[in-house]
C-alpha positions as CSV (number, residue, x, y, z in Angstrom):
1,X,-21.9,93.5,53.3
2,X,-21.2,93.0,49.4
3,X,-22.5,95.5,47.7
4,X,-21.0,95.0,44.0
5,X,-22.7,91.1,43.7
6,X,-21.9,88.8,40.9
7,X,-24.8,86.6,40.1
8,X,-24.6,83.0,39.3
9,X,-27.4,81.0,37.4
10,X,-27.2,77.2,37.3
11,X,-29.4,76.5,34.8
12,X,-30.0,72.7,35.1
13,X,-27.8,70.9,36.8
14,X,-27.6,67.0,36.8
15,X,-30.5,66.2,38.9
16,X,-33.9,64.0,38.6
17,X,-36.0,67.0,38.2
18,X,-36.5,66.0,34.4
19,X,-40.8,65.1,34.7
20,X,-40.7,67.9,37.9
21,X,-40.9,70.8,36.0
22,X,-42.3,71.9,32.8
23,X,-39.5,73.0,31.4
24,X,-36.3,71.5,32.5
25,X,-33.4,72.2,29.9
26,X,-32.4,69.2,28.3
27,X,-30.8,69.4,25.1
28,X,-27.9,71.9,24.2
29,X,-30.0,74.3,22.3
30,X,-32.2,74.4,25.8
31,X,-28.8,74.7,28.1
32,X,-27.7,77.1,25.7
33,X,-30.8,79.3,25.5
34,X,-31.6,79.3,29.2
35,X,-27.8,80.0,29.9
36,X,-29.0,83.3,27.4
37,X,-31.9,83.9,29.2
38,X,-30.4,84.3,32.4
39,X,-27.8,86.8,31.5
40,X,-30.8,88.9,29.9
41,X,-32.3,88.6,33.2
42,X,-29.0,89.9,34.7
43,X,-26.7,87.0,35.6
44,X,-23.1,87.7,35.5
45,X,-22.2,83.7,35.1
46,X,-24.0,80.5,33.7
47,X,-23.2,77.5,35.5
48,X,-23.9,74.7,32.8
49,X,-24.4,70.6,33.1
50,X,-25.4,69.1,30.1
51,X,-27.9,66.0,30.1
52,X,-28.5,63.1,27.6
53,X,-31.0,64.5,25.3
54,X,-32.9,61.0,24.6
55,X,-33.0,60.6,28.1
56,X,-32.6,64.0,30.4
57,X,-30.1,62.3,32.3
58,X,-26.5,63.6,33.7
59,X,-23.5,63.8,30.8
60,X,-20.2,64.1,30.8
61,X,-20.1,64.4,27.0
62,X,-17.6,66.7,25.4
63,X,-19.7,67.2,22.6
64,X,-22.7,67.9,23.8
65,X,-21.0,70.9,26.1
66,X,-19.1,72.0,22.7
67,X,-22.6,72.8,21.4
68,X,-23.7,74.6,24.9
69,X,-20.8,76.7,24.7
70,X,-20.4,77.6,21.1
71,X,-24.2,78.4,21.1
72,X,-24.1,80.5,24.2
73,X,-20.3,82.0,22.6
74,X,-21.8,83.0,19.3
75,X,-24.5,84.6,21.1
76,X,-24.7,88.5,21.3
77,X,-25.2,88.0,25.1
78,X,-22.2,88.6,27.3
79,X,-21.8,85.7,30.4
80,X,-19.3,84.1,32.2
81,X,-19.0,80.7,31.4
82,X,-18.7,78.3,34.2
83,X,-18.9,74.5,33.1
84,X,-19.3,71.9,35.9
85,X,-15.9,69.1,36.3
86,X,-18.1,67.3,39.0
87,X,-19.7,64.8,36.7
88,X,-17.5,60.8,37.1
89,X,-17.7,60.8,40.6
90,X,-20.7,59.2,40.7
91,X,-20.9,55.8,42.9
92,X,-24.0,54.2,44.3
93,X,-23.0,51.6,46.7
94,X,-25.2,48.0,46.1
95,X,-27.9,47.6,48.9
96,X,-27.6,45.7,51.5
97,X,-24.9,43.4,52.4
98,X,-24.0,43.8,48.8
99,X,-21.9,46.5,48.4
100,X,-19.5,45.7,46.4
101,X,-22.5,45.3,43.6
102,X,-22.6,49.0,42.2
103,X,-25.7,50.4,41.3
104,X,-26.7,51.6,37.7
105,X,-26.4,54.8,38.5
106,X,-22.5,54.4,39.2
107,X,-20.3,56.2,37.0
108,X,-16.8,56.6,38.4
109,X,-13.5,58.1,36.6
110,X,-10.5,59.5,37.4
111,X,-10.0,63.4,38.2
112,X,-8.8,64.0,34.6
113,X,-10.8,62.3,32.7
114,X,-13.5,65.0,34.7
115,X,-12.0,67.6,33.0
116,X,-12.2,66.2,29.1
117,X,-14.1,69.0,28.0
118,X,-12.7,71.8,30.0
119,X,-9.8,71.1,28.3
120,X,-11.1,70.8,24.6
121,X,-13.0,74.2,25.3
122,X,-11.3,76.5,28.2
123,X,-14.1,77.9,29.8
124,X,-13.5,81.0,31.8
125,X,-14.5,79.0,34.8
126,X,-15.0,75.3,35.8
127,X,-16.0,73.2,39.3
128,X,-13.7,71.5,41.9
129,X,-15.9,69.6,44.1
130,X,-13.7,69.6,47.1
131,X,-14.2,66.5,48.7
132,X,-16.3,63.4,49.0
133,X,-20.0,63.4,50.4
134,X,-22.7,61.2,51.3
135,X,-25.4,62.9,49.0
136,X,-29.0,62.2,49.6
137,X,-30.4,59.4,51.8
138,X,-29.7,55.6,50.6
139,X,-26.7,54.1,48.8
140,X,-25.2,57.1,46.6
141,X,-21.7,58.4,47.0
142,X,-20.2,61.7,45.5
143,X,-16.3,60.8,45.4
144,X,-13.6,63.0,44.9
145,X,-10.4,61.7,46.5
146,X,-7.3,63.9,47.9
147,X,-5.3,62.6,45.2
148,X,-7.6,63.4,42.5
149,X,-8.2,66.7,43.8
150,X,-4.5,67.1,43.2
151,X,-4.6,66.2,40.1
152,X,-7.4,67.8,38.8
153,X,-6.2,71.5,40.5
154,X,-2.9,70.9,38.9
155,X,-4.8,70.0,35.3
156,X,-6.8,73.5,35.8
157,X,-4.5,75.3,36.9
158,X,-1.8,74.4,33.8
159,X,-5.1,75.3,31.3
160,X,-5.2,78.6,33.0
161,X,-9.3,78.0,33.9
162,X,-10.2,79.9,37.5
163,X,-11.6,77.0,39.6
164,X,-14.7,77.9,41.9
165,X,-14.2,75.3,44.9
166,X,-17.2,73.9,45.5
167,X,-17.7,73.6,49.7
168,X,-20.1,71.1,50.5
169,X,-19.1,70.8,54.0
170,X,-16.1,71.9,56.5
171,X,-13.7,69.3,55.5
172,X,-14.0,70.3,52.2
173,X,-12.7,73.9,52.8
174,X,-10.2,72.5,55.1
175,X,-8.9,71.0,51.9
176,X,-9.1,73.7,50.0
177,X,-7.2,75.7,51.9
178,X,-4.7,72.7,51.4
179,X,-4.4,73.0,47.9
180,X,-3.5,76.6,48.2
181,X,-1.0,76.4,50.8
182,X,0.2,73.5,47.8
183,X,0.3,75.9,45.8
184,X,-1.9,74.6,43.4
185,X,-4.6,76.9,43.3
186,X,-3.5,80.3,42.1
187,X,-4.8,83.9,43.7
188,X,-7.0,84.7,44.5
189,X,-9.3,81.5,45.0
190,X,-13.0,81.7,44.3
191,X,-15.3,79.6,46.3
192,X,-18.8,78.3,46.3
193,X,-20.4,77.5,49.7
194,X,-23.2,75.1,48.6
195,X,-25.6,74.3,51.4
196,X,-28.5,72.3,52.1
197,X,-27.9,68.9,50.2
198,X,-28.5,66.2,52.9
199,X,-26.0,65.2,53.9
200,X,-23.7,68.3,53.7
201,X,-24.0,71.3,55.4
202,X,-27.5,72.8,56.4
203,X,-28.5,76.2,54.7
204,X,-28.9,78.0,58.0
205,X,-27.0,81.4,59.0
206,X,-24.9,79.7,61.5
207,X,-23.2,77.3,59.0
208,X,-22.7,80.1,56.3
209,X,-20.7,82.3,58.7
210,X,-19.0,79.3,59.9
211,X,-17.1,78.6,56.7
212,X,-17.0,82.0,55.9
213,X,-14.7,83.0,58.8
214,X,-12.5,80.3,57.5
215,X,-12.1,81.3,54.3
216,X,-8.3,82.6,53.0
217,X,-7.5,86.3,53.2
218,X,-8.2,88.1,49.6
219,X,-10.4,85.1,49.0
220,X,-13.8,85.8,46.7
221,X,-16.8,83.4,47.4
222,X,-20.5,82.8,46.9
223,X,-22.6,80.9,48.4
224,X,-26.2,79.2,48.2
225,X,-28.8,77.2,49.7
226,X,-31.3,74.7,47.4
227,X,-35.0,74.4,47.6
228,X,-37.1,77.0,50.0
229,X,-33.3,78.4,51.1
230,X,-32.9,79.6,47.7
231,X,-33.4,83.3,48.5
232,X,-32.9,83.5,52.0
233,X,-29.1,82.3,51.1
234,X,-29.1,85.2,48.0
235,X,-29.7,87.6,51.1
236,X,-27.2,86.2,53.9
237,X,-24.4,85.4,51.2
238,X,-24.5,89.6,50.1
239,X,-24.8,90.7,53.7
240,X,-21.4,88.2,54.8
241,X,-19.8,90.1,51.9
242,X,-20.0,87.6,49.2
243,X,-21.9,86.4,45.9
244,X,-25.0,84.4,45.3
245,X,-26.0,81.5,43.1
246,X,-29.5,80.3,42.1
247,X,-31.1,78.7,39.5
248,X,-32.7,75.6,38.5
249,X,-30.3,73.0,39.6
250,X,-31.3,74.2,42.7
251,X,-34.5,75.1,43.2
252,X,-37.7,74.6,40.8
253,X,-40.0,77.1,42.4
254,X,-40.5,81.0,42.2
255,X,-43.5,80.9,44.9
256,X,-45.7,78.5,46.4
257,X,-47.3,76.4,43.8
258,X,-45.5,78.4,40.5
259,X,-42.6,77.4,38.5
260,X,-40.2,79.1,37.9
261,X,-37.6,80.1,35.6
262,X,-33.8,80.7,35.5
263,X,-34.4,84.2,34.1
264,X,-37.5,84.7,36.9
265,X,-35.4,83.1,39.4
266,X,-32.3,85.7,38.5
267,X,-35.0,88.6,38.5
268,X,-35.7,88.1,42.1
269,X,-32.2,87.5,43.1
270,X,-31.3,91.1,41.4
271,X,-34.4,92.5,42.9
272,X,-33.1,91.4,46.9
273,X,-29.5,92.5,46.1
274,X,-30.7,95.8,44.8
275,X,-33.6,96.7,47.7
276,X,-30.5,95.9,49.9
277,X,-28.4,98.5,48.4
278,X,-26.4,96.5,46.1
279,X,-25.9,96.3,42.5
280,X,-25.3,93.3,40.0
281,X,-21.9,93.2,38.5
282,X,-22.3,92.5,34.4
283,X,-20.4,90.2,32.8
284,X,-17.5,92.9,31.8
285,X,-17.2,94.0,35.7
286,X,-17.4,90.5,37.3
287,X,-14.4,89.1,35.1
288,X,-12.4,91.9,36.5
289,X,-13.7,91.4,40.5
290,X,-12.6,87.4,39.8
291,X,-9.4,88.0,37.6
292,X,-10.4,86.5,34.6
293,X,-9.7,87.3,30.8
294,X,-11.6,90.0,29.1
295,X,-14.3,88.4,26.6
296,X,-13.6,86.4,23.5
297,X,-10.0,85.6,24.8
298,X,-10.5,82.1,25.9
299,X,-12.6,81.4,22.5
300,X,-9.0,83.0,20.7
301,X,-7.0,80.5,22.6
302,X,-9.6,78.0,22.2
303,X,-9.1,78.0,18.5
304,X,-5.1,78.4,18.3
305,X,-5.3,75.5,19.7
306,X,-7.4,73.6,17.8
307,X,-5.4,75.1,14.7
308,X,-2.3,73.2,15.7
309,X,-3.9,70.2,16.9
């Protein structure tokens, strides 16, 4: 069992749950301030998406994740800043006997071109979506190719950003362990076992341990399950020896029939780690656990190189 837990909240996400909640976060100031809220509510990290504000939709804008991260930056709140490099992968096959006719909601680049703003800002942390996946029932596609994995690892690695390798299923952590053995992944590797997006791995106890006795020696992960799995997955991630995720993009609800929050949602994650006989790392002792820069470094280097730009 983990009992020293780093806590991640992903605070929106890129999902249709805009019109599903009362109070999705939308525009940067809203990313921002819920990425705030959870680290008062004792997150170590903030997982951040940004969305179209006109339209609540998915972005991949550099400057609408500049304003997320200066606003959560010039903050007095201390939190691990984890952006998300999984937006351009996007590819909805066209119906039918049609497929070559891409759907509207296609939106397909290269594995660099992912990483625009993760190289304008350095976050402390950024996404590798480790493989390709059918994701949800009908046409859609999430596509992330060998060779852009590659790429992109080698991109992150060069910035000097810790990328959390997001697991969707087994092949993807068979890959994973590919890049390290590559060399292109530097130690020790952080991963994020995501579970219970149809069609990827289930949420269930069985799967969890499965990838977790395939993990890399020295490795740190977390892991998490969406919807109803939410908490169950806080529990079985700490007592497999690892760290937890919830939040938003994953799950709207605190109980049957009530909303929640990303800060409620981050309250009852700390209260199950706690009542079984953990603690929540802060932001300070969780960048030492994954290796990362003490705070305000990143912003420092962040700026020099802006300055000669």
């Amino acid at each position: 069992m983990n009992d020293e837990v780093i806590v991640t909240c992903a605070v929106t996400g890129a999902g249709d749950t805009v019109g599903k909640h009362p109070a999705i976060p939308v525009t940067p100031r809203q990313i921002a301030d819920a990425a705030i809220e959870a680290a008062k509510a004792g997150a170590t990290v903030a997982h951040c998406h940004v969305r179209d504000p006109q339209t609540g939709r998915g972005s991949r804008d550099p400057d609408l994740y500049r304003e997320v991260v200066d606003r959560i930056r010039s903050s007095d709140t201390d939190v691990i800043i984890n952006l998300t490099a999984g937006m351009g992968g996007d590819l909805e096959i066209g119906s039918g006997e049609n497929p070559m006719r891409f759907g509207a909601g296609t939106d397909l680049v290269g594995g660099l071109t992912r990483l625009a703003h993760v190289e304008t800002l350095l976050p402390e942390i950024c996404t590798l979506d480790c493989g390709t996946l059918n994701f949800g029932d009908g046409d859609y596609i999430y596509v992330s190719t060998p060779a852009q994995l590659r790429a992109g690892a080698r991109r992150i690695q060069a910035l000097g950003v810790k990328p959390e390798l997001e697991i969707f299923d087994t092949g993807h952590l068979w890959f994973a362990r590919q890049l390290l053995k590559e060399g292109l992944l530097d130690a020790p590797p952080l991963f994020q076992i995501c579970l219970g997006i149809p069609w990827g791995a289930p949420a269930d106890t069985t799967t969890m341990k499965a990838m977790v006795d395939s993990l890399p020696p020295g490795a740190q992960w977390a892991g998490f399950g969406i919807g109803r799995m939410q908490m169950p997955m806080v529990a079985q991630a700490m007592l497999l020896g690892g760290h937890v995720r919830v939040g938003l993009e994953d799950n709207l609800w605190l109980d049957r029939g009530i909303h929640a929050t990303n800060g409620t949602l981050v309250q009852r994650a700390c209260e199950i780690i706690e009542r079984l006989g953990g603690r929540v790392l802060t932001p300070e002792a969780g960048r030492k656990k994954l290796g990362l820069p003490p705070r305000g470094e990143r912003l420092l280097e962040q700026r020099s190189l802006e300055h000669f730009a």
